[in-house]
C-alpha positions as CSV (number, residue, x, y, z in Angstrom):
1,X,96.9,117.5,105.0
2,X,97.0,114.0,104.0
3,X,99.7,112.2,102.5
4,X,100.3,111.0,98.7
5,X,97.0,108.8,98.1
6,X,95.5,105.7,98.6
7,X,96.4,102.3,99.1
8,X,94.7,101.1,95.8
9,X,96.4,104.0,93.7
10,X,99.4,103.0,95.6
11,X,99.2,99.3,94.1
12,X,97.8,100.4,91.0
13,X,101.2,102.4,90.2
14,X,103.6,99.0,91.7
15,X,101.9,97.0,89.4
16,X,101.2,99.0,86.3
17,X,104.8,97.7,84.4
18,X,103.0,94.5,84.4
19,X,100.1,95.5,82.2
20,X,102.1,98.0,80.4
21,X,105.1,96.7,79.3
22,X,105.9,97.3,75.6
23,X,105.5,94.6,72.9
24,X,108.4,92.8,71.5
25,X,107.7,94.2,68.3
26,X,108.7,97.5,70.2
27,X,111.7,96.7,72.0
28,X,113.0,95.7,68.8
29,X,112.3,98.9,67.3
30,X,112.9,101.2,70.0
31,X,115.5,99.6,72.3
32,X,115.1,102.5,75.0
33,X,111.9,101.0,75.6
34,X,113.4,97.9,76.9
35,X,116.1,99.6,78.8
36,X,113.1,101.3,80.5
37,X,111.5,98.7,80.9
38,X,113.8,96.8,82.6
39,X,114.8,99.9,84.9
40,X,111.4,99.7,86.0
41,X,111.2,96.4,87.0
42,X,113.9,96.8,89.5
43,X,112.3,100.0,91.0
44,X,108.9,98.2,91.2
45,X,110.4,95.1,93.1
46,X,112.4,97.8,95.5
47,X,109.3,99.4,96.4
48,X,107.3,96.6,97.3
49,X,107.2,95.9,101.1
50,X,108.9,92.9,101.7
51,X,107.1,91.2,104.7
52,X,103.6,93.8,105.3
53,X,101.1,94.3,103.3
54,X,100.1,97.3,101.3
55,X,97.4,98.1,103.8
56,X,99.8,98.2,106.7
57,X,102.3,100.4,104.7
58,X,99.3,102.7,104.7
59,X,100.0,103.7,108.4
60,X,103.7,103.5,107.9
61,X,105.0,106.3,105.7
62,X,108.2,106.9,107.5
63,X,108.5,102.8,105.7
64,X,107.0,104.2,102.8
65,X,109.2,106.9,102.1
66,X,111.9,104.7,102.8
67,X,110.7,102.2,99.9
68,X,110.4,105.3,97.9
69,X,113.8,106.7,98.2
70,X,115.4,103.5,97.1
71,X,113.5,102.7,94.4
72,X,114.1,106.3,93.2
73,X,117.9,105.5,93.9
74,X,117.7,101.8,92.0
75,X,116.0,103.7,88.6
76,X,118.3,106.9,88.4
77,X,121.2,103.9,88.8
78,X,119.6,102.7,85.8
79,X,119.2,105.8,83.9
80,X,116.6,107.7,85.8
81,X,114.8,110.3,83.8
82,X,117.6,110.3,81.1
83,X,115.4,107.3,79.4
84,X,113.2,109.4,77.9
85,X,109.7,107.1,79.0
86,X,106.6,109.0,80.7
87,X,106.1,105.6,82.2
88,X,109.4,106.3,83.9
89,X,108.5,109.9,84.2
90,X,105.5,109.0,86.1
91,X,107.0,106.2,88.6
92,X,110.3,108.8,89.2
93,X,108.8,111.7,90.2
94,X,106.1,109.9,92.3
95,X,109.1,108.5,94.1
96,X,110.8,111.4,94.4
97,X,108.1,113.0,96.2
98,X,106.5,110.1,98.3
99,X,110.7,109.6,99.5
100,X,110.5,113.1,101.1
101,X,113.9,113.3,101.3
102,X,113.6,116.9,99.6
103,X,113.6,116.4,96.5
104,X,110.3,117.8,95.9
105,X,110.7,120.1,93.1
106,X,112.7,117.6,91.6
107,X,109.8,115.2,91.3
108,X,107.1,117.7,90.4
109,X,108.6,118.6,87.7
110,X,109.4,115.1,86.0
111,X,105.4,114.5,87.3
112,X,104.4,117.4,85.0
113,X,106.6,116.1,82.2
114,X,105.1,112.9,82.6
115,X,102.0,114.1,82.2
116,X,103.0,116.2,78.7
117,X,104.2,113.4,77.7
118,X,101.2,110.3,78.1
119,X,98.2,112.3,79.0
120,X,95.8,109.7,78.6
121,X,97.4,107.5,81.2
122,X,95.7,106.3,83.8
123,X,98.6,107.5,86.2
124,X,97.5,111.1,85.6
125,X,95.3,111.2,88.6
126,X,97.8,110.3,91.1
127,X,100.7,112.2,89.7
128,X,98.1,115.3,90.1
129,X,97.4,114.4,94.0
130,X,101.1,114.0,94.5
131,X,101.9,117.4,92.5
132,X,99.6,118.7,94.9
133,X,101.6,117.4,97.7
134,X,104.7,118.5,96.6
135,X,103.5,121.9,95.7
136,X,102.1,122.1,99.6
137,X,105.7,121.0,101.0
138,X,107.2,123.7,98.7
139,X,105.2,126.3,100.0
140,X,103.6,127.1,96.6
141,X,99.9,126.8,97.2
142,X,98.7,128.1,94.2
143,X,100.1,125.3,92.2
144,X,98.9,123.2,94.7
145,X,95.6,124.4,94.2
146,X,95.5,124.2,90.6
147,X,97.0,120.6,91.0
148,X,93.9,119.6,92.6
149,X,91.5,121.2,90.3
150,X,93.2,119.2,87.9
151,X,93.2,115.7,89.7
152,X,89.5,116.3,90.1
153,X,88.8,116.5,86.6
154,X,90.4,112.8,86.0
155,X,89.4,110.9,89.4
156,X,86.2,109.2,89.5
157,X,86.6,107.1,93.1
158,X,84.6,108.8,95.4
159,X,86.9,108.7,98.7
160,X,89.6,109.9,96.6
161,X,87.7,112.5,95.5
162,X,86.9,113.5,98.6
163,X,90.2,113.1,99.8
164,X,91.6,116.0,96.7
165,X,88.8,117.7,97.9
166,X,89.7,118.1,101.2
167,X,93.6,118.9,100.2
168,X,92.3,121.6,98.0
169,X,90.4,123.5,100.9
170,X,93.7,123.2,103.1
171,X,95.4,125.2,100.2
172,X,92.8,127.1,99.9
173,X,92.9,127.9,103.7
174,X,96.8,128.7,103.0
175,X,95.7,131.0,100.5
176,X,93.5,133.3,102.4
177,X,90.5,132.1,100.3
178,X,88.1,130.9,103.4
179,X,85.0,130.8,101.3
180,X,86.7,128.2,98.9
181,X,88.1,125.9,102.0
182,X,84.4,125.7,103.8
183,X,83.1,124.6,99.9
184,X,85.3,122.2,99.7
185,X,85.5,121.0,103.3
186,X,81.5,120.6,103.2
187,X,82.2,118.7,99.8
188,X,84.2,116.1,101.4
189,X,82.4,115.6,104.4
190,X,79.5,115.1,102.0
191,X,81.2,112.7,99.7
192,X,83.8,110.5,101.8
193,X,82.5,107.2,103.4
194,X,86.1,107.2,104.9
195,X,85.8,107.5,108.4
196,X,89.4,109.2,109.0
197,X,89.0,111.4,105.4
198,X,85.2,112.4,107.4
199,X,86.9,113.5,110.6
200,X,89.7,115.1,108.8
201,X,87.2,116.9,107.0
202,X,85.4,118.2,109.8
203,X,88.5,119.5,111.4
204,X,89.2,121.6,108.3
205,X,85.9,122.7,108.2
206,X,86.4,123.4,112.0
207,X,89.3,125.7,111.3
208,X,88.2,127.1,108.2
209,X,84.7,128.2,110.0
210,X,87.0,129.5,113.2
211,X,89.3,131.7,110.8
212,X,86.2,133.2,109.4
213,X,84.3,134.3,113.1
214,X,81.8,131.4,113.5
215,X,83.1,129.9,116.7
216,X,79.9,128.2,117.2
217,X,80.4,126.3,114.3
218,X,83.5,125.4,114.4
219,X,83.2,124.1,118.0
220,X,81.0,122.3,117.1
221,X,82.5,120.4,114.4
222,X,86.1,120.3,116.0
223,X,83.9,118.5,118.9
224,X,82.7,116.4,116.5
225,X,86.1,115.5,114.8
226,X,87.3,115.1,118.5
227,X,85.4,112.5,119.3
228,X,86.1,110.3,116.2
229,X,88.8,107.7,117.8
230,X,91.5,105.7,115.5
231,X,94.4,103.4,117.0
232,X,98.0,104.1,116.6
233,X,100.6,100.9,116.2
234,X,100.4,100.2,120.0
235,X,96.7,100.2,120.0
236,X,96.7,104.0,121.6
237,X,93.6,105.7,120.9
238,X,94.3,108.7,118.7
239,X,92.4,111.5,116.7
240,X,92.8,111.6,112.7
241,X,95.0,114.7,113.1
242,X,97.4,112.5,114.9
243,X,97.5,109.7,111.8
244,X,101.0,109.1,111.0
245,X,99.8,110.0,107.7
246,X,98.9,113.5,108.3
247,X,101.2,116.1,108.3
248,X,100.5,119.8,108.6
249,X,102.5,123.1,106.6
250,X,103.6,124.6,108.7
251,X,104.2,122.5,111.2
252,X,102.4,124.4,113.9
253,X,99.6,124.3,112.6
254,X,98.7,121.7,114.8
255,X,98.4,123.8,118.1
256,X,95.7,125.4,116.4
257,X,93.4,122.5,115.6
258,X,94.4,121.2,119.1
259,X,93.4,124.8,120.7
260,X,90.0,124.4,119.2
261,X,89.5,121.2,119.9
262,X,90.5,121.9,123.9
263,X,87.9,124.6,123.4
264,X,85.1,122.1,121.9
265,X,86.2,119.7,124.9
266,X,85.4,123.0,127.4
267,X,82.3,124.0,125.9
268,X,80.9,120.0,126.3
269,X,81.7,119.3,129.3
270,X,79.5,120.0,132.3
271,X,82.3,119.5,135.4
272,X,83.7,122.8,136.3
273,X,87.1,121.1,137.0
274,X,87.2,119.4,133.5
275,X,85.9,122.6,131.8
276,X,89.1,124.4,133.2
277,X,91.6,122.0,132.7
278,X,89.8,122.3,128.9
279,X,90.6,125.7,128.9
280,X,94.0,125.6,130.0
281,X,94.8,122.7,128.0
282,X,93.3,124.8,124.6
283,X,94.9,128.5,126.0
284,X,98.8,126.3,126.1
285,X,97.8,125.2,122.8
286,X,96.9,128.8,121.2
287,X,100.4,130.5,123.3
288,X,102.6,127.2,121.3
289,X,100.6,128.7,117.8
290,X,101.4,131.8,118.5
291,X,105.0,131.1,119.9
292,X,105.6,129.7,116.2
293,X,103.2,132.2,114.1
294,X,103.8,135.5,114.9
295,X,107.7,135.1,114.2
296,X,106.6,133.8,110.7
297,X,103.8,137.0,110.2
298,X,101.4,134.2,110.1
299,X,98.0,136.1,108.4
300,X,95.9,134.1,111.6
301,X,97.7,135.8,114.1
302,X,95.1,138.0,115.4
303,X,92.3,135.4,114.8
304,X,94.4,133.2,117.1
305,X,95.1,136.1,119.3
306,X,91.0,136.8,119.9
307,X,90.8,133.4,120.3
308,X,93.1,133.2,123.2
309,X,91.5,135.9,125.0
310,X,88.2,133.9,125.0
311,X,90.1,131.2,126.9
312,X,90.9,133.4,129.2
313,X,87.8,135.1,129.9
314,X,86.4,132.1,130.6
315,X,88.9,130.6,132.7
316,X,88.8,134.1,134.8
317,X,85.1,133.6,135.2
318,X,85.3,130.0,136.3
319,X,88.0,131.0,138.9
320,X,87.5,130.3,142.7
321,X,85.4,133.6,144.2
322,X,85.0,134.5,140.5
323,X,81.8,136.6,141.0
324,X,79.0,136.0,137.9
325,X,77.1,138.7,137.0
């Protein structure tokens, strides 16, 4: 799962108070819309990084949040959602969520007010993908879902796009629905010119296409999404699933995209030491999963479980005096 948009829809929500700030004509009629105005001047100068740029506070959302969570405190100071504006509806709940200091349901729900209230703004499309993340952190994956479907309908950037698409087949996948998740896994791989959104995509595919019995496949694109390399803040290479802006729900989901890509890593290699450390590195990762998963009556359980076994089989047959047949 990625985090709560782009950089550009990022900037576009900072600087929207400049480009929509009522007419004087209007504060003079309706002095709330000052008040709100005002309010969300303060909040728009709090979030604003300070000494980085909006491309570095990209692959800083522990920052991010951090911004978020006191902007959100410097507008409820000034009223908060008591001011009656969408355009402070909007800039709120956004906060609310992005701060992820739980105060998720909080912020969805002043998102979906916001959108009641102005839904021809052109914040509609982010408050959708950041519903969507909400909904994901609260466990409720059918809003989530439907949050998606919804962004979809008013985003026209393709990497965006790409990027709700590949959300939506990771609540799909939550759902059970693994004929939904490959769709719109393959729809995001097809769309995204984003080299991490590509990689993440062929990671979900990878899982989605594991869950459903094609191993082939799925090694094949978790090898593929393997070998895609980013850098971390010390210049570490990294894999997109270790992005400081991807997160996973639940959190152990990430011993099973780690399993399979062990696995990929054992099925490319042609060293028989490196194929078993492969193997025992991805048979750690499935025994962490299933540490976590079977407590929680996770449904992937067994798939993991079968999964497991093939590790093993394989790391029995590549034993020392291991006869082949």
């Amino acid at each position: 799962m990625r985090g709560a948009g782009s950089v550009l829809a990022l900037a576009a929500l900072l600087t929207h108070g400049a480009t929509a700030a009522p007419s004087r004509w209007d504060r003079v009629r309706e002095p709330n819309l000052a008040r709100a105005e005002r309010a969300l001047t303060e909040a728009y100068r709090a979030r604003l990084p300070k000494d980085i740029s909006l491309e570095a506070l990209s692959v800083l959302p522990a920052f991010e949040s951090a911004l978020a969570v006191e902007s959100a405190t410097v507008l409820e100071l000034r009223g908060g959602a008591a001011l009656e504006d969408a355009g402070v509806w909007f800039y709120l709940g956004d906060a609310l969520v992005v701060g992820n200091h739980g105060r998720d349901e909080e912020g969805r729900r002043l998102l979906l007010r916001a959108i009641e209230g102005a839904p021809d703004s052109p914040e509609v499309s982010r408050a959708w993908l950041t519903i969507g993340i909400a909904s994901n952190r609260l466990g409720d994956f059918a809003a989530e879902r439907e949050a998606y479907a919804a962004a979809l309908r008013v985003t026209w950037d393709r990497d965006t796009r790409a990027e709700i698409y590949m959300n939506r087949g990771e609540a799909s996948m939550s759902l059970g629905d693994l004929r939904a998740a490959r769709d719109d896994y393959s729809t995001a791989l097809a769309s995204s010119s984003d080299p991490e959104l590509t990689a993440l995509a062929q990671w979900g595919l990878a899982v989605a296409l594991a869950r459903d019995d094609d191993l082939p496949d799925a090694l094949r694109y978790a090898g593929q999404a393997g070998r895609a390399q980013f850098r971390d803040l010390q210049n570490n290479p990294i894999t997109a699933i270790d992005l400081p802006s991807v997160f996973f729900t639940p959190a152990y989901e990430i011993h099973y995209y780690r399993a399979l890509s062990a696995m990929a890593d054992s099925e490319l290699t042609e060293d028989r030491a490196g194929r078993r450390v492969a193997l025992e590195s991805a048979a750690s990762e499935w025994a962490k999963y299933l540490v976590a998963a079977d407590p929680a009556r996770d449904r992937w359980v067994k798939n993991a479980e079968r999964h497991l076994s093939w590790c093993r089989r394989r790391l029995a047959s590549s034993a020392p005096g291991a006869r082949h047949r």
